[in-house]
C-alpha positions in Angstrom: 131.1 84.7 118.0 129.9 84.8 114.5 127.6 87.5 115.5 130.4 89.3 116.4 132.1 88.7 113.6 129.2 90.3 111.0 129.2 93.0 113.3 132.6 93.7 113.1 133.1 93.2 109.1 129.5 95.9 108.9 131.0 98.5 111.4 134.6 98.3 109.8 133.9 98.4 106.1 131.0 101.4 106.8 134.8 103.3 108.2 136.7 102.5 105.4 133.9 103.1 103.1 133.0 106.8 104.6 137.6 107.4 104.2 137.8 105.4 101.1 135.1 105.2 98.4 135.5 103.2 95.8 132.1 101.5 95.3 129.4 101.1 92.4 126.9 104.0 94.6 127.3 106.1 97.7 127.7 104.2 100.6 128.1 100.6 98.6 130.1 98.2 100.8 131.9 95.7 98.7 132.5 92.7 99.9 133.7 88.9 98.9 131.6 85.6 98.3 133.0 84.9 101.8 131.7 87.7 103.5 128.7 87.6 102.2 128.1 84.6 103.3 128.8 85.3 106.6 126.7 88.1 106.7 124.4 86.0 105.5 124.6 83.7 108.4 125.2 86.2 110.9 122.5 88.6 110.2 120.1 85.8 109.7 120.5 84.5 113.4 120.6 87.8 114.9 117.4 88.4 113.2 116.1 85.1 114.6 117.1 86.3 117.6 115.5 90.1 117.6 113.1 90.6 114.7 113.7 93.9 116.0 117.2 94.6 114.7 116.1 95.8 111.7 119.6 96.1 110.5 120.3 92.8 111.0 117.5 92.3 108.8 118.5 94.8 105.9 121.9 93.2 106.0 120.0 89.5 105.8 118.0 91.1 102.7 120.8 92.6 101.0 123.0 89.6 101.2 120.6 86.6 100.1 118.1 88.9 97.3 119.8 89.0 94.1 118.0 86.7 91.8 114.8 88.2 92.9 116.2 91.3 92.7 117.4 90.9 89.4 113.4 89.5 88.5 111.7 92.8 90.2 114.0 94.8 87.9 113.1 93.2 85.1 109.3 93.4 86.0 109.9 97.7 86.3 111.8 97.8 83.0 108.8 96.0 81.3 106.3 98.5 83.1 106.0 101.9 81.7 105.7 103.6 85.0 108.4 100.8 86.9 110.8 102.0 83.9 110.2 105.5 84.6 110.8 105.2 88.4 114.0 103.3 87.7 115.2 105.6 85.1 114.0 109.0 87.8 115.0 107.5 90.8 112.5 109.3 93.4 113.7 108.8 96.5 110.7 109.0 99.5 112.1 110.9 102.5 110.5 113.6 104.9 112.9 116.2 102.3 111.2 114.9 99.4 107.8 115.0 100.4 105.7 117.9 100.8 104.1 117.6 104.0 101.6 120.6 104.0 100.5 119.8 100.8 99.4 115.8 102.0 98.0 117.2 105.0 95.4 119.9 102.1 94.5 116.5 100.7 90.7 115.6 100.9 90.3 112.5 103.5 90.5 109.7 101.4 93.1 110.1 98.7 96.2 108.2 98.6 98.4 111.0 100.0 96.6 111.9 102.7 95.6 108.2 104.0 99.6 107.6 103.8 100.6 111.4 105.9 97.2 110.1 108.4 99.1 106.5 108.7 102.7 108.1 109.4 100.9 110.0 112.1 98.9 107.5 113.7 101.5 105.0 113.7 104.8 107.9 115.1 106.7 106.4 112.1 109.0 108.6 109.4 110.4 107.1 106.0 113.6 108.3 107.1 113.9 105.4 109.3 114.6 103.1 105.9 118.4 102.3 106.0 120.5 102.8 103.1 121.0 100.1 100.9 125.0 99.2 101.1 126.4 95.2 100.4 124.1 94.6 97.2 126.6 94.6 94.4 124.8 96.0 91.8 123.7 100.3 91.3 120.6 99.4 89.9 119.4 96.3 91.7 120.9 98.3 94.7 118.0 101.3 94.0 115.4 98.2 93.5 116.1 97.3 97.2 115.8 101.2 98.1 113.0 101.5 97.0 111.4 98.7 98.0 112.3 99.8 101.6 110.6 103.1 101.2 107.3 101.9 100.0 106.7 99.6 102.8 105.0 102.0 104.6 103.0 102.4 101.5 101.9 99.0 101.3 99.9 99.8 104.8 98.5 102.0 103.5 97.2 100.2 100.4 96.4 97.1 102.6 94.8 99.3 105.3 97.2 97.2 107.9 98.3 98.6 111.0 102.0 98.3 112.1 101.2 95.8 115.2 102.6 92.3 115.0 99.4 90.8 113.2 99.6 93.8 110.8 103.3 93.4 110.1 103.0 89.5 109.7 100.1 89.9 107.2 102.0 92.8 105.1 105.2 90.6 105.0 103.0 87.7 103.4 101.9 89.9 100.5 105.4 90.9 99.8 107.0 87.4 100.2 104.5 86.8 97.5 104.6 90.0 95.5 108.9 90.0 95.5 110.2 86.6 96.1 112.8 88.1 98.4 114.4 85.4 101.1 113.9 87.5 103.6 110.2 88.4 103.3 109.8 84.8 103.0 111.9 84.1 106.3 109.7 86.9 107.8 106.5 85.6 106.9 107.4 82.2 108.1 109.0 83.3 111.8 106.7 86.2 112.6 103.8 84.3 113.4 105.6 82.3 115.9 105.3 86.2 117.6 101.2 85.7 117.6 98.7 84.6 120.5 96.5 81.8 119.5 93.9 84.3 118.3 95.6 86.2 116.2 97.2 83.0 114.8 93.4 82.2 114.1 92.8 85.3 112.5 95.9 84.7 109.9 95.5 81.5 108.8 91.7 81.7 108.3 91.5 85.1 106.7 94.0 87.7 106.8 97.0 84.9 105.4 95.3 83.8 102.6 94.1 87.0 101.3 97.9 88.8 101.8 99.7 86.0 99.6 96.5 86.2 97.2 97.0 89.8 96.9 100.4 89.7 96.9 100.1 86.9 93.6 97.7 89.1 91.9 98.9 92.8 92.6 100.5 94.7 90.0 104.5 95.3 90.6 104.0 97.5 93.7 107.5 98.9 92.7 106.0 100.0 89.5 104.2 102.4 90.4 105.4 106.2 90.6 103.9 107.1 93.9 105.0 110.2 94.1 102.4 111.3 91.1 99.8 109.5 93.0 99.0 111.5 96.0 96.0 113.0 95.0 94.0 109.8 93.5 91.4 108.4 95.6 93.4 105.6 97.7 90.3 103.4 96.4 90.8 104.0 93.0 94.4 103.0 93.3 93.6 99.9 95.3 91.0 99.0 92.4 94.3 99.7 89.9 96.9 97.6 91.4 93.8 95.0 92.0 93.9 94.7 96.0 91.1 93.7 97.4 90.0 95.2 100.9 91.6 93.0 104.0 88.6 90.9 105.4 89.5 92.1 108.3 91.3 95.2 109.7 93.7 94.4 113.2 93.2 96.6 115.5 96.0 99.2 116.2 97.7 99.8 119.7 96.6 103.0 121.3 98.6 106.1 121.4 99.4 106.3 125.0 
């Protein structure tokens, strides 16, 4: 029922919102202490339920990430480049990159390991909702944009997008962000693991994500976009990430 509920209030106030704008940024949803809180509630269980319903899980990040929100800002504004990507605003989106370019890109730079892991994998940045129910335009772009570079962050960690990959990316951002729902993620996804991969976290790949993640520089400091051409070692060797001690192994295409 409360499920429901959260559904309801997210379907109904994305109506009114697309008839009736009135918030902070395109596509803002404001909403009470109430409903955030039940939104809260709701989308966390539904994401207990599916890890898979990825809104459910934008909704839960949204709703529960403001004081670390507010601390990532502050951690860009302090940066020279962070203060430049939250004064430009780059969005990354299949209309913002240029694809053919990437693709010219010697094997081994940034831009071309990130255009060789959106093919490998069949994923698109467009698939990053838009941020809607945080109540704030710039902590709102903060969210945004840490959406969008997730698919960077396999890239820098060299992790593939199967469960152990995922798990051990969402450790070196619940340490990197100190958003509730990476930590939430890196607690409940390993509950998704065989014994061997369980193994392989919690004797390796674990403690080196949440070491990484501690040591990194801001990863939403840095203005990717006028990164594609360095070597993706060079920029591993900036942002001080160490190489996984392991790589997973990916699915194969079928």
């Amino acid at each position: 029922m409360l499920l429901f509920c959260v559904q309801q209030l997210h379907s109904s106030s994305t109506e009114f919102t697309n008839i009736h704008y009135d918030g902070l940024y395109p596509g803002h949803i404001p909403t009470t202490a109430v409903q955030k809180a039940l939104l809260s509630i709701g989308s966390g269980v539904a994401a207990l339920q599916n890890p898979y319903r990825h809104d459910m899980v934008a909704v839960l990040g949204e709703t529960t990430g403001h004081l670390a929100l507010i601390k990532l800002r502050d951690r860009m504004r302090n940066d020279p480049e962070g203060y430049a990507v939250l004064t430009e605003r780059p969005r990354i989106r299949l209309s913002t990159l240029d694809l053919t370019k990437m693709a010219s890109l010697p094997d081994g730079s940034f831009g071309r390991e990130y255009l060789r892991f959106l093919e490998d994998n069949d994923v698109t940045p467009d698939s990053r909702a838009d941020v809607k129910f945080v109540d704030n335009e710039e902590l709102a772009y903060v969210m945004q944009r840490y959406r969008e570079v997730h698919d960077l962050l396999h890239t820098l960690l060299g992790m593939p997008t199967n469960m152990l990959g995922e798990v051990a990316v969402k450790w070196f951002e619940a340490a990197q962000t100190g958003l509730p729902m990476c930590a939430l993620g890196a607690v409940l996804g390993p509950l998704r693991l065989n014994a061997s991969r369980l193994q392989s976290l919690f004797t390796s790949l674990g403690p080196w994500a949440l070491q990484s993640g501690r040591r990194a520089r801001c990863v939403l400091s840095i203005f990717y976009e006028r990164r594609w051409e360095q070597s993706l070692e060079d920029l591993q060797r900036e942002l001080n990430i160490e190489p996984p001690p392991i790589i997973p192994k990916a699915k194969k295409k079928t």
